[in-house]
N, C-alpha and C positions, 0 to 999 in steps of 0.2 A: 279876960273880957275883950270881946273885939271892938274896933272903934270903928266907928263911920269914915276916920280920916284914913285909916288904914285900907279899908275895904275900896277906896275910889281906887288905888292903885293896882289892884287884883285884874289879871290879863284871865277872861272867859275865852273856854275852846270847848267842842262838839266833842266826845271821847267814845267811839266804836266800840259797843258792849260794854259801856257805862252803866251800871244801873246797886243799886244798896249793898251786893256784898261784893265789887269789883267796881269803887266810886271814878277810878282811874282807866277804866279799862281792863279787858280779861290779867294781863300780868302784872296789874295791882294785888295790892292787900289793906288791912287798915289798920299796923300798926300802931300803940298810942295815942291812937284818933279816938278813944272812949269818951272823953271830955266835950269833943267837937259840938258844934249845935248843927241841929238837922235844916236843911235849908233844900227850896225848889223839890219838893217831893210830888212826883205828878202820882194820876191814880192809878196808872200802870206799876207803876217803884209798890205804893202803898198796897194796892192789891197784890204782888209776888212776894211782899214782903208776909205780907197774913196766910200766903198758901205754903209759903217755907214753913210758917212757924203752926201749919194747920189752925189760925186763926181765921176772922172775917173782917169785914168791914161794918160799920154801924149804918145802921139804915138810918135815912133821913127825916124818920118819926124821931127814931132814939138819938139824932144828932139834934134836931128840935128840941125835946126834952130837956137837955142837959143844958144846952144853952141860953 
C-alpha cells in the first residue's frame, strides 16, 4: 500500500510518448507493475485504451445511472 508520506517525495517529469502501454516512454515496458494503482488517467489514455481493447467509453446517461 502506498502512503501519502511516501508519495510527497516522488520527483514528477513530462515523458515523450508516455501514454498506458509505454507509462515511461516509447522504450519502457511494465514489467511487475500488475499490482500498481492506476493514477492521472486523462481521456485521451482512457479513450486508446478502449480502442486497443475494441471497447468504448460509457456515456454520461450510463455514468449517471450507476452512480
Amino acid at each position: 500500500m502506498l502512503s501519502l508520506e511516501r508519495m510527497k517525495d516522488w520527483e514528477w517529469e513530462k515523458k515523450m510518448g508516455a501514454n498506458f502501454l509505454y507509462p515511461f516512454g516509447k522504450q519502457s515496458n511494465i514489467p511487475n507493475r500488475d499490482d500498481d494503482p492506476i493514477v492521472c488517467v486523462s481521456y485521451l489514455d482512457a479513450k486508446a485504451y478502449c480502442e486497443f481493447y475494441q471497447m468504448r467509453l460509457p456515456t454520461e446517461a450510463e455514468r449517471g445511472y450507476v452512480a
